[in-house]
DRENNUTOR-685308 format. One record per atom (N, C-alpha, C): y, z, x. Coordinates in pm, whole numbers, plus 50000, padded with zeros to 5 digits. Layout:
BEGIN
YZX
...
***
This chain:
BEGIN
497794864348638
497764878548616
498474885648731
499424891548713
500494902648788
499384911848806
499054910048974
497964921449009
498664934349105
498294946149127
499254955349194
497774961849264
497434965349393
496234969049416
496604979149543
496264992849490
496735005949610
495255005149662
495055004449836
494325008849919
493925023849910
492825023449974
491915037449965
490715041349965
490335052849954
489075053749967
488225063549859
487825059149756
487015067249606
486755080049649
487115086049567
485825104049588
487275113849605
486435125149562
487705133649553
487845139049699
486975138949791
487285141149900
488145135849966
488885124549979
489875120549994
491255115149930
490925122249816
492215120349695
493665122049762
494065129549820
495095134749916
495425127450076
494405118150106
494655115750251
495805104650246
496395111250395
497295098850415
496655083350414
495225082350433
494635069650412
494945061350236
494835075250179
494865071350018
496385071249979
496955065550055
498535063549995
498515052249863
498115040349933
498125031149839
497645032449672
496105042249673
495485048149589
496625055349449
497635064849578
498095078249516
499695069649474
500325056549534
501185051349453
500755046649369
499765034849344
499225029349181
499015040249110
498745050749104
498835061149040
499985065748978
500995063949037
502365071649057
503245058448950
502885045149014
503815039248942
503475024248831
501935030448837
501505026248686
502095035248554
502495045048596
502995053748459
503955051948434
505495046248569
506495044848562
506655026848488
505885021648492
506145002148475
504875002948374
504935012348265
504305006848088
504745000448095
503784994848004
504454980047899
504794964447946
504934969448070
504704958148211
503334950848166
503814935348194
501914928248234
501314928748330
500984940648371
500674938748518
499004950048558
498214943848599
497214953748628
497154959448747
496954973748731
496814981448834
495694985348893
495264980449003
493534985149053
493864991649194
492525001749194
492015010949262
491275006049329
490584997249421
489054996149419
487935011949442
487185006849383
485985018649408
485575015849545
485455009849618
484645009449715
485885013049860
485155010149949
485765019450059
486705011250085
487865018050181
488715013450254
488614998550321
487694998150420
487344985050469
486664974950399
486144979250311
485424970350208
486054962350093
487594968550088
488684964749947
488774949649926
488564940950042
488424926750001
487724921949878
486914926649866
485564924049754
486154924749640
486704937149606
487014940749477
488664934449448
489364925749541
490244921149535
490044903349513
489134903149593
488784888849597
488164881849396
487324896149393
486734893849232
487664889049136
488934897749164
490204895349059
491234880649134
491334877049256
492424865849300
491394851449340
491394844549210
490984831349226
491554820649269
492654819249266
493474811249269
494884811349318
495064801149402
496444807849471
497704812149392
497574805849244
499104814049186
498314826349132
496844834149146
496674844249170
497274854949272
496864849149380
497404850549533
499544851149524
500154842749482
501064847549446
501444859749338
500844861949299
501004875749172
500384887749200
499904888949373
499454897549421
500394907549500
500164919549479
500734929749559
500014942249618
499614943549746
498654951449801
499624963849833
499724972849813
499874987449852
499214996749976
499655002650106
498495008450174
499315011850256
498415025650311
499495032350427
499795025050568
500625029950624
501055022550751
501025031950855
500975031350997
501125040851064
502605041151125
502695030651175
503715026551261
505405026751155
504965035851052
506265034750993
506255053450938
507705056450946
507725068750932
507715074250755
507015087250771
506965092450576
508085093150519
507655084050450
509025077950323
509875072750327
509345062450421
509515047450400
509065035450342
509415024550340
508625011750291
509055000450316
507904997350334
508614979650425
507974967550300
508404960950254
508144946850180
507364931650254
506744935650310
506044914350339
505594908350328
505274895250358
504794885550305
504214876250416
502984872850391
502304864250507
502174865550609
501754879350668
501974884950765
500204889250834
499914890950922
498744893350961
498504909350932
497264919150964
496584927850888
497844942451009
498224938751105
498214947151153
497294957851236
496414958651304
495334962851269
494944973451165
495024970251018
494824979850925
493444972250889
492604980050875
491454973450858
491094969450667
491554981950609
491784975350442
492184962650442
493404964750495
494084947650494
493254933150533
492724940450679
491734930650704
490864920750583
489984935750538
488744932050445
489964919250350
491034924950293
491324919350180
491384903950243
491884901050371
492284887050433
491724884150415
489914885050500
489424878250509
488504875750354
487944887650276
488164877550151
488844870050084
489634873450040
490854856950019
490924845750116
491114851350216
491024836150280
492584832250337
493264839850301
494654836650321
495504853750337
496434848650339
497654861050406
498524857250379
498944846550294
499864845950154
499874854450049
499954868750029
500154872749945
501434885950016
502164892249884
502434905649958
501764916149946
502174924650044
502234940950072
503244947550092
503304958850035
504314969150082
503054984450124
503964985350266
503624990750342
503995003350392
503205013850364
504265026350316
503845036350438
504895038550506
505105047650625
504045063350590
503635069050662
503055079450675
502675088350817
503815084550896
503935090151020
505015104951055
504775112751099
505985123551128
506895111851198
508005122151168
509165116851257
510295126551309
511135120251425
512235130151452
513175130051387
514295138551402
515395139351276
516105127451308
516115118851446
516485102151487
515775097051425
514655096951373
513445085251324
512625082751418
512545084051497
511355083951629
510505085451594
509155079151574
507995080451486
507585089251588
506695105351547
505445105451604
503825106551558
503435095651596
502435089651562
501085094951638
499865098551623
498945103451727
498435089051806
498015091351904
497165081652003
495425082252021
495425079152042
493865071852066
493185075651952
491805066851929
491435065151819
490965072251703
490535084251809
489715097551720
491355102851675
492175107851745
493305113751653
493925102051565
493695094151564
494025083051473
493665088251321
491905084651344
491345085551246
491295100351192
491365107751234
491605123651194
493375126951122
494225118351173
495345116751114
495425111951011
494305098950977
495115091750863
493905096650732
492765102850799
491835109850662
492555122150651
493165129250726
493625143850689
494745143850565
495025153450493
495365158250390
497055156250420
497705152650282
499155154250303
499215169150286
500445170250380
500855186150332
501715186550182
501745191550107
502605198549980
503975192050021
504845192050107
506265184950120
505685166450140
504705164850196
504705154050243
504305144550091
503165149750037
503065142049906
504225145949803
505675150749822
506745154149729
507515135849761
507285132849866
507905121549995
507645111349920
506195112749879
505795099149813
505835097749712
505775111549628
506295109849500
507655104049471
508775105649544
509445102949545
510175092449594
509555083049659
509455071349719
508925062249645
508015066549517
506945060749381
508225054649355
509075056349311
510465052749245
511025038349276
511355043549401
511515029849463
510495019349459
509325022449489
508725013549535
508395007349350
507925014749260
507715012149115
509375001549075
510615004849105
512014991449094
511444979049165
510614983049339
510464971949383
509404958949341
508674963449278
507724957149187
507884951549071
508554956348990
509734954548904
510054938848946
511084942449040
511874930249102
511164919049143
510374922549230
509324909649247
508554903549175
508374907849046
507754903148925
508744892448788
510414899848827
511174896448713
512194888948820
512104890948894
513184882048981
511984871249087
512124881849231
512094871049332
511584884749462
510754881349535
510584887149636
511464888049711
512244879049737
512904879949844
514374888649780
514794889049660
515394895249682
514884913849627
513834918349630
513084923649689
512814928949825
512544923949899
512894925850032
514254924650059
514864917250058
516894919750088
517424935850039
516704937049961
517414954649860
516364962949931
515384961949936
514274972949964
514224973450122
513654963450228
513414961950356
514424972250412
***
């Protein structure tokens, strides 16, 4: 089963946060890839907890290959996206949960920037932990969720590709 799973956190109180990126692309590009075999999940449960409800659906490692995790990034600037594969959590703690239920870090993610930046690309990113966490629950602004709408696009071809082709060339076009 072609699984596609956006990070996040349930409740309308955070429908909008840069935390709920992952959430607000499965949203975006389940409408664009009908007709596709591919299921699109939300988990209900929190952010750090997403292992569970990921683990329920990936039994098996050619599960684990047909997996694609979605979730914001810090360290990458808004409206971007990075493609990888087998890579450790970053400290993203969603990611975490999902590792350590599965058991492995063979699967992909695409990893979707949500940082200001300079008109160079110079991320600016907040520091220490409380502006962290106040950054990544706070609300996109009106231009910033236009970013991701519009980035849905891409990232909805890149899924596409990794499903009908090949990851890697996936990452070669997208990265």
């Amino acid at each position: 089963m072609r699984l596609v799973v956006g990070l996040g956190n349930p409740g309308k109180e955070y429908e909008n946060t840069r935390h709920n990126t992952g959430r607000i692309l499965v949203g975006l590009i389940e409408k664009k890839l009908t007709g596709q075999k591919i299921k699109f999940i939300t988990p209900d449960n929190f952010m750090n907890n997403s292992g569970k409800a990921v683990a329920f659906l990936v039994k098996s490692k050619k599960d684990l290959k047909d997996l694609i995790v979605i979730y914001d990034d810090i360290d990458l600037p808004l409206g971007k996206m990075k493609i990888s594969f087998n890579r450790s959590a970053g400290g993203h703690r969603g990611l975490q949960s999902v590792i350590r239920a599965l058991k492995s870090e063979e699967f992909l993610r695409i990893r979707v920037g949500i940082s200001p930046a300079t008109p160079s690309g110079k991320i600016k990113k907040p520091t220490g932990e409380k502006k962290v966490i106040s950054f990544i629950l706070g609300e996109f602004k009106k231009s910033e969720l236009e970013t991701i709408k519009k980035l849905s696009k891409k990232i909805a071809e890149a899924v596409e590709m990794i499903f009908t082709e090949s990851k890697e060339k996936a990452m070669s076009l997208y990265n």
